[in-house]
C-alpha positions as CSV (number, residue, x, y, z in Angstrom):
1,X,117.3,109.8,84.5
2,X,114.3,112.1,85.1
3,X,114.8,112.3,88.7
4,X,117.9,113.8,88.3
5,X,117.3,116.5,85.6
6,X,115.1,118.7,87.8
7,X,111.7,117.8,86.3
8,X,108.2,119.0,87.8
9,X,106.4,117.1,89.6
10,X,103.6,116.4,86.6
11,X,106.3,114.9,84.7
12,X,108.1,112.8,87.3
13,X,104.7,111.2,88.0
14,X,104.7,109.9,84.2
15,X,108.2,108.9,83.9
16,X,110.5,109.0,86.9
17,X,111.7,105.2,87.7
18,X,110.3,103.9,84.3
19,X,112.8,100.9,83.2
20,X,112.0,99.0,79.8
21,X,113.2,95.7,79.5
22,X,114.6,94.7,76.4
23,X,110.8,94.3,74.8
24,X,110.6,97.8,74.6
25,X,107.4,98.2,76.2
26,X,105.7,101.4,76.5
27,X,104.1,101.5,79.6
28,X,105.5,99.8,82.9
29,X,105.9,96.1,82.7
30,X,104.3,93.8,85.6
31,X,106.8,91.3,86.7
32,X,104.5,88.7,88.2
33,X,107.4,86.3,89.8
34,X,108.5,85.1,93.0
35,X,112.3,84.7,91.7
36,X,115.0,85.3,89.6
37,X,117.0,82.5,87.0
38,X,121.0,83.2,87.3
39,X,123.5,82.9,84.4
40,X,125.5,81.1,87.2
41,X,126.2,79.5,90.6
42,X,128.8,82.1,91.4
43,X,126.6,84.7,90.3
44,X,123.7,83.3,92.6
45,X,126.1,83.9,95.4
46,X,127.3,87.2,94.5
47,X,123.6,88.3,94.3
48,X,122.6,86.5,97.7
49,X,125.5,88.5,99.3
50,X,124.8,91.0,98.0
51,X,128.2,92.0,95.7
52,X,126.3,92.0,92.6
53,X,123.6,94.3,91.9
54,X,120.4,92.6,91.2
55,X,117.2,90.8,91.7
56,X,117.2,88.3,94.2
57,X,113.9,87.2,95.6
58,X,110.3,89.3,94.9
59,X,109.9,89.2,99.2
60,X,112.5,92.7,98.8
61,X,113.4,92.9,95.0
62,X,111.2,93.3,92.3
63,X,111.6,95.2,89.4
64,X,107.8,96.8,89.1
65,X,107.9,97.5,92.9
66,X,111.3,99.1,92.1
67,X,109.4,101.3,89.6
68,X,107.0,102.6,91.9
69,X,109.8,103.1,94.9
70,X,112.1,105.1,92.3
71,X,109.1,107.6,91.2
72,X,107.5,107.8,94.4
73,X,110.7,109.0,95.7
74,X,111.5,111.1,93.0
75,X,107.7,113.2,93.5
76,X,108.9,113.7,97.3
77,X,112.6,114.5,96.7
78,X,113.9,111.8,98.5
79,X,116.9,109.6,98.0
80,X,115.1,106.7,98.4
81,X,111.7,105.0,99.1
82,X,110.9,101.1,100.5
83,X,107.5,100.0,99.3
84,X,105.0,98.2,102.0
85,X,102.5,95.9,102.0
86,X,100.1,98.5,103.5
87,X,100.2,101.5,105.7
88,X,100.2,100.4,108.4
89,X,103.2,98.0,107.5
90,X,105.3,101.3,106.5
91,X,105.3,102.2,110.0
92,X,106.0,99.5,112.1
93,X,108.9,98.8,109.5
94,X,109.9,102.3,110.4
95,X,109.7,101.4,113.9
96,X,111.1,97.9,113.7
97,X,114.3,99.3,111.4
98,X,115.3,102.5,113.6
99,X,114.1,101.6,116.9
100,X,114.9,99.7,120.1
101,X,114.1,99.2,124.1
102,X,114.7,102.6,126.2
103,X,114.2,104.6,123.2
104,X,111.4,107.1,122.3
105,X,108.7,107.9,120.4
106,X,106.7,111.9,120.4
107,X,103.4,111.2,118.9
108,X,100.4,114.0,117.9
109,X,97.1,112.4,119.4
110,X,95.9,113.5,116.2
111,X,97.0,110.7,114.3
112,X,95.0,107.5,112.5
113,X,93.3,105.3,115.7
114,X,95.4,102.7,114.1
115,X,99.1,104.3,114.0
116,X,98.1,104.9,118.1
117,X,97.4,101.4,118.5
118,X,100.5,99.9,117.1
119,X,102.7,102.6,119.5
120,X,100.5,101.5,122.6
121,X,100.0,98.4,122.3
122,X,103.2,96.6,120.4
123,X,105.8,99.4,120.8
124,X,105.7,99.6,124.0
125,X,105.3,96.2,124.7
126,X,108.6,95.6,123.3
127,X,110.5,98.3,126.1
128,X,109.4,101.7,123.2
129,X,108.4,104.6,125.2
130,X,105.7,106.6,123.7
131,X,104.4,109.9,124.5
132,X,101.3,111.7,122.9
133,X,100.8,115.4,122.2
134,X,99.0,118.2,120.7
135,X,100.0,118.2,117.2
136,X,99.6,122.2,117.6
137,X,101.3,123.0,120.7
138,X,104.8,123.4,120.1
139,X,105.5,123.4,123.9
140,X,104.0,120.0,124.3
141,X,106.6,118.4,122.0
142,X,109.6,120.3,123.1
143,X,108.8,119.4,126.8
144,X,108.4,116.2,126.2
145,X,111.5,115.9,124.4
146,X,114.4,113.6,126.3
147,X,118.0,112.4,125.4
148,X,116.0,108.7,124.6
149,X,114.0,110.4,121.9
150,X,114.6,109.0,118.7
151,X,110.9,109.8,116.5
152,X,109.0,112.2,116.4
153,X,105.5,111.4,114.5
154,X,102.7,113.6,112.7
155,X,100.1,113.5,110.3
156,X,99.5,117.0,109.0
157,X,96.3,117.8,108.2
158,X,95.2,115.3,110.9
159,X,92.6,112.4,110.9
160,X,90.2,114.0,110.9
161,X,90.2,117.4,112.5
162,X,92.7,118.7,109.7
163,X,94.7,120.4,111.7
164,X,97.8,122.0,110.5
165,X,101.4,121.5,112.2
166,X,104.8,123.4,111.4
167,X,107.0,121.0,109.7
168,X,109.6,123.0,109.9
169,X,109.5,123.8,113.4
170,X,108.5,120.1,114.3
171,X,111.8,119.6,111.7
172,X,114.2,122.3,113.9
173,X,113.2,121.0,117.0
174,X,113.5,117.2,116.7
175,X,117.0,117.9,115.0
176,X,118.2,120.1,118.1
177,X,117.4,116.7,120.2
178,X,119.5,114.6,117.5
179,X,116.1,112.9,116.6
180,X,114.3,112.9,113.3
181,X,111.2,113.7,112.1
182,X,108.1,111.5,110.3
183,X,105.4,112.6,108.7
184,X,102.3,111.1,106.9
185,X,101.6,112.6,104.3
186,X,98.9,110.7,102.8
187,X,96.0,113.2,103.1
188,X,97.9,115.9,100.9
189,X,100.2,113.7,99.2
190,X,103.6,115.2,97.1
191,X,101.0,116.9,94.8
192,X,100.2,119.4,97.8
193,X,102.9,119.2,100.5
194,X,106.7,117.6,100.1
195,X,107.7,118.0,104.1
196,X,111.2,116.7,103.7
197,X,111.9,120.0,101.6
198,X,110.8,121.4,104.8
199,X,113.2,119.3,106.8
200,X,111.3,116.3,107.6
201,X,113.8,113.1,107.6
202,X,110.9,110.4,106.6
203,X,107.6,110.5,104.5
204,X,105.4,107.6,105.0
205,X,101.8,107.1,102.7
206,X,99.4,104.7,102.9
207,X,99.0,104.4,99.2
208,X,95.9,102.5,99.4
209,X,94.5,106.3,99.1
210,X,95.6,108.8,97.1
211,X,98.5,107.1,95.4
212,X,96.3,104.6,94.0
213,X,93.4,107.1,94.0
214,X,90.2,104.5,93.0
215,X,90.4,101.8,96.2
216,X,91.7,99.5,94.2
217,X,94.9,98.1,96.3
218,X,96.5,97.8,99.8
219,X,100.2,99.4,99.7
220,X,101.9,101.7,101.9
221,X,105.9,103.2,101.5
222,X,107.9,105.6,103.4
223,X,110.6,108.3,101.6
224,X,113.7,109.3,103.0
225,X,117.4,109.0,103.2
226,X,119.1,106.0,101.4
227,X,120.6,105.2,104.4
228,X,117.4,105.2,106.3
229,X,116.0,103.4,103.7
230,X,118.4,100.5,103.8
231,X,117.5,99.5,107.4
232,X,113.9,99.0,106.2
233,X,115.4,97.1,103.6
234,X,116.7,94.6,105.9
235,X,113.6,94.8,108.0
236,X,111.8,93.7,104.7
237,X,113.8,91.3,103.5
238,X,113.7,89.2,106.8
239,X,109.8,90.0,107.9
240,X,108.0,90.5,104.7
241,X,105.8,92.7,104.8
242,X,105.8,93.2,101.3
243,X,104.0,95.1,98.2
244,X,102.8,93.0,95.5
245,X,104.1,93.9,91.9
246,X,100.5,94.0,90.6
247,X,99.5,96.5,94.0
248,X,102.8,98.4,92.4
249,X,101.7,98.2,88.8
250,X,98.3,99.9,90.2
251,X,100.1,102.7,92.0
252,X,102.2,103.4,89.2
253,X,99.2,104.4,87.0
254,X,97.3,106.2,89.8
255,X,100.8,108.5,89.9
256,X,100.4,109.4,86.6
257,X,96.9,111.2,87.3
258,X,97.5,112.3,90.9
259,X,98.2,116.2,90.2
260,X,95.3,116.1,88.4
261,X,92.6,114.3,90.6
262,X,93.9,116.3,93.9
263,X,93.2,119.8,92.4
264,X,90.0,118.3,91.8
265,X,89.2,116.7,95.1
266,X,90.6,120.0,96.8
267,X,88.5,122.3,94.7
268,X,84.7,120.1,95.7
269,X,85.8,119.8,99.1
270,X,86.3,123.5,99.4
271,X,83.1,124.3,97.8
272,X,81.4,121.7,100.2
273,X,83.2,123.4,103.4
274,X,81.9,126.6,102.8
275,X,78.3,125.3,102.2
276,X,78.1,122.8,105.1
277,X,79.6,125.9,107.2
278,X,76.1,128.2,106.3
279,X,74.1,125.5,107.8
280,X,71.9,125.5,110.8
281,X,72.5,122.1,111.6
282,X,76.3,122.2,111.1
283,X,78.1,123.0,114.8
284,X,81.8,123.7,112.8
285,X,83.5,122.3,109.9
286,X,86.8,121.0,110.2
287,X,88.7,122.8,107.2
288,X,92.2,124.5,106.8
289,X,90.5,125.7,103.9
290,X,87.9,128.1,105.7
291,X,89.8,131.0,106.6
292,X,88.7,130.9,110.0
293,X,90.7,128.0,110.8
294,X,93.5,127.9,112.9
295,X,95.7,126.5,110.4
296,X,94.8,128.5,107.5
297,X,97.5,130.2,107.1
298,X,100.1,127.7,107.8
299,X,98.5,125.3,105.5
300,X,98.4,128.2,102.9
301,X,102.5,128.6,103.2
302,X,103.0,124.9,103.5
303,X,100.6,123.3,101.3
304,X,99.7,123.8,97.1
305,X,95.8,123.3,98.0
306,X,93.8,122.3,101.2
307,X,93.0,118.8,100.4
308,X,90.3,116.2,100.0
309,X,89.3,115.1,103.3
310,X,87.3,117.1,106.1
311,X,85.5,116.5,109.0
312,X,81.8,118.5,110.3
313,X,79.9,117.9,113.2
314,X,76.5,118.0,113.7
315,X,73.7,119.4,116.4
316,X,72.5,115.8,117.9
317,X,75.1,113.6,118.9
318,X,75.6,110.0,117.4
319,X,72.0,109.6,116.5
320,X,72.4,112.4,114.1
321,X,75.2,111.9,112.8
322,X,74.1,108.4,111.7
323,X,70.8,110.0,110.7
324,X,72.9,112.0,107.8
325,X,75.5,109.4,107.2
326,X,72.3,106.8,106.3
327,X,70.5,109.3,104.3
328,X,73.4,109.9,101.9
329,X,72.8,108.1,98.2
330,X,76.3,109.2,96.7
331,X,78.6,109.1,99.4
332,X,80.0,105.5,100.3
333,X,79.6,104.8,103.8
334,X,83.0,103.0,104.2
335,X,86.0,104.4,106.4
336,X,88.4,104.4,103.4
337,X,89.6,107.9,101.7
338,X,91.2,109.2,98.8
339,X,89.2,107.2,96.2
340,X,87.6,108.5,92.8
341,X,83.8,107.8,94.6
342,X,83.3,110.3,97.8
343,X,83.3,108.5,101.1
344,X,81.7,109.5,104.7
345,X,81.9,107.8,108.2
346,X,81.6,108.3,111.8
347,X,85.6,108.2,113.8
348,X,84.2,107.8,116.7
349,X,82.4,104.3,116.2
350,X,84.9,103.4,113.1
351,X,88.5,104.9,112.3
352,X,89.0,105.6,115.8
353,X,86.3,103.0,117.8
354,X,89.1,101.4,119.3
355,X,90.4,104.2,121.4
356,X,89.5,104.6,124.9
357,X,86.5,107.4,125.7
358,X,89.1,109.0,127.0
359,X,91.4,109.6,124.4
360,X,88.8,110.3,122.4
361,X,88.1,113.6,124.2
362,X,91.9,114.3,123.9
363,X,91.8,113.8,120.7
364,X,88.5,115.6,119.4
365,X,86.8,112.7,118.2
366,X,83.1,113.5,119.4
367,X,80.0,111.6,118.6
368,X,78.5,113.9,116.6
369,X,81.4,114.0,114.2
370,X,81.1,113.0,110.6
371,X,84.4,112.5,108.4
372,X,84.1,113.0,104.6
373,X,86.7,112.4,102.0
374,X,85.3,114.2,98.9
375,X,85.6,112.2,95.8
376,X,85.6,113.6,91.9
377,X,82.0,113.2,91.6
378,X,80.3,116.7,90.8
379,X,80.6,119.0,93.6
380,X,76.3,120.2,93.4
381,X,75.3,116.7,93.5
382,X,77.4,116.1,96.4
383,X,76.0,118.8,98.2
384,X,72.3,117.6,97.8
385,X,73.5,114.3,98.5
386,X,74.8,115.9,102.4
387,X,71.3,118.1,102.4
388,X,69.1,115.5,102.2
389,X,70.3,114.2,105.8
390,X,70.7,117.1,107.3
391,X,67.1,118.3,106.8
392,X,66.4,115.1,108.7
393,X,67.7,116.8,111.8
């Protein structure tokens, strides 16, 4: 109902998707089951075959999870949305639904260590060729462009360089090739960026991060299409990868806040940024905030605010790096982001370890870099807690 009525976004995170049962409850019902009781045999088949509308089996229909797809959807004005057991899961259903052996797969560098890994080592493996490239050099992804290219994939901001990619370019040019476009959009979410009203086909979130918002659950989803959408349905429905209906439950009340905790993650990173900028001991901050980035302006036009998460390095290589990531009281040292409680890590030996020294270099991640997600704690405190390792160094 509310998806349809042209609702803003600060509504549709309260009430798209919302259906009572015939308790009348107020908030969103957790159905905790593994299956579903049927008034009949032949209306066991009709489910099973899918004639009749309906619950089936919690592996790929559950009304909770349901709740979350339908609002989720609805705050990233897409048709439809298939809930995940992670992240991570959202895109390998992506790729197990829509691709096969011979076709292809454009890739930033700048994407999670992890995301890399499942292209490199499984995709391909399975006859998926994948090629990386600058998420900022346009050239880069139209050359490597073929008649076999079926995906192309982005995070924008990056992990954890933030920098900022044309969507709508990216959009253009994978259409021209008859390909579509993905994008994660977990560091900005659909409170700052919606890129499939800028012409992406498919959104994907790990919504172990902002979604949930307190790193409570592991979930993950991707937006698009409803025909899209209904090949990962039968990817789910055989494989499994599937999201709990408590993870859902979860995810559904983190929606409900999520306008309001990224404005306030957005405005303590950007008063961080500029501080850690004015130090000695700070080489460059990694910000589409800071005007002097290179996607400032891009991320201005594209984005509602700059975001939670940014990345700084340091004059000392790994040793001081770790020397301010150990001195921090506040700031979790843990490589998850998007939570209430700030959070700061080192890529290179964490998020990204796994890449070779290599790609590394191609893909910025030096050892004297230091990635922080910036929580809702207050923005001063913060800021002494980063001070008090950098006047180690």
């Amino acid at each position: 109902m509310f998806e349809d009525e042209g609702y803003s976004l600060e509504t549709l995170a309260v009430r798209a998707g919302q259906t009572r049962s015939e308790e009348g409850e107020h908030s969103e019902a957790m159905f905790l089951t593994s299956s579903y009781v049927f008034p009949s045999a032949a209306e066991a088949a009709a489910r099973f075959s899918g004639e009749s509308p309906g619950n089936v089996y919690s592996r790929y229909t559950n009304p909770t999870v349901r709740m979350f797809e339908e609002r989720i959807a609805a705050m990233e004005g897409g048709e439809a949305a298939v809930a995940t057991s992670s992240g991570m899961a959202a895109i390998l259903s992506l790729c197990m639904a829509l691709l096969k052996s011979g076709d292809r797969v454009i890739c930033s560098r700048s994407v999670f260590g992890t995301t890399t890994a499942l292209f490199t080592r499984y995709m391909e493996k399975f006859g998926v060729r994948v090629t990386f490239v600058d998420l900022t050099d346009m050239q880069q992804w139209q050359d490597a462009l073929d008649g076999d290219t079926k995906l192309l994939f982005m995070e924008t901001p990056s992990n954890p360089l933030c920098e900022v990619a044309d969507i709508r370019a990216l959009a253009d040019l994978a259409h021209s090739a008859g390909a579509q476009l993905v994008v994660d959009n977990c560091f900005c979410t659909p409170a700052l960026q919606r890129p499939l009203a800028l012409g992406a086909d498919i959104v994907v979130h790990s919504a172990t991060k902002y979604l949930d918002g307190q790193g409570r659950c592991v979930g993950g989803v991707a937006v698009g299409r409803k025909e899209i959408m209904d090949e990962l349905v039968i990817f789910l429905r055989t494989a499994g990868p599937s999201m709990s209906p408590f993870n859902a439950w979860v995810f559904l009340k983190g929606l409900e806040t999520l306008r309001l905790r990224m404005e306030t993650h957005c405005r303590n990173a950007l008063a961080l940024a500029w501080w850690l900028d004015e130090q000695d001991a700070v080489e460059k901050v990694n910000y589409a905030g800071l005007p002097k980035h290179p996607g400032h302006l891009l991320a201005a036009e594209q984005q509602h605010m700059f975001g939670g998460v940014f990345s700084f390095s340091v004059r000392g290589g790994r040793e001081a790096a770790w020397k301010v990531i150990d001195a921090c009281r506040i700031f979790s040292v843990t490589a998850n982001l998007g939570d209430a409680k700030s959070t700061i890590v080192h890529p290179a030996t964490t998020t990204h370890g796994r890449l070779s020294e290599e790609d590394k270099a191609r893909a910025g991640i030096t050892e004297n870099l230091i990635r922080v997600s910036v929580g809702l704690e207050n923005a001063d405190d913060l800021q002494s807690d980063l001070a008090r390792g950098l006047d180690r160094l």
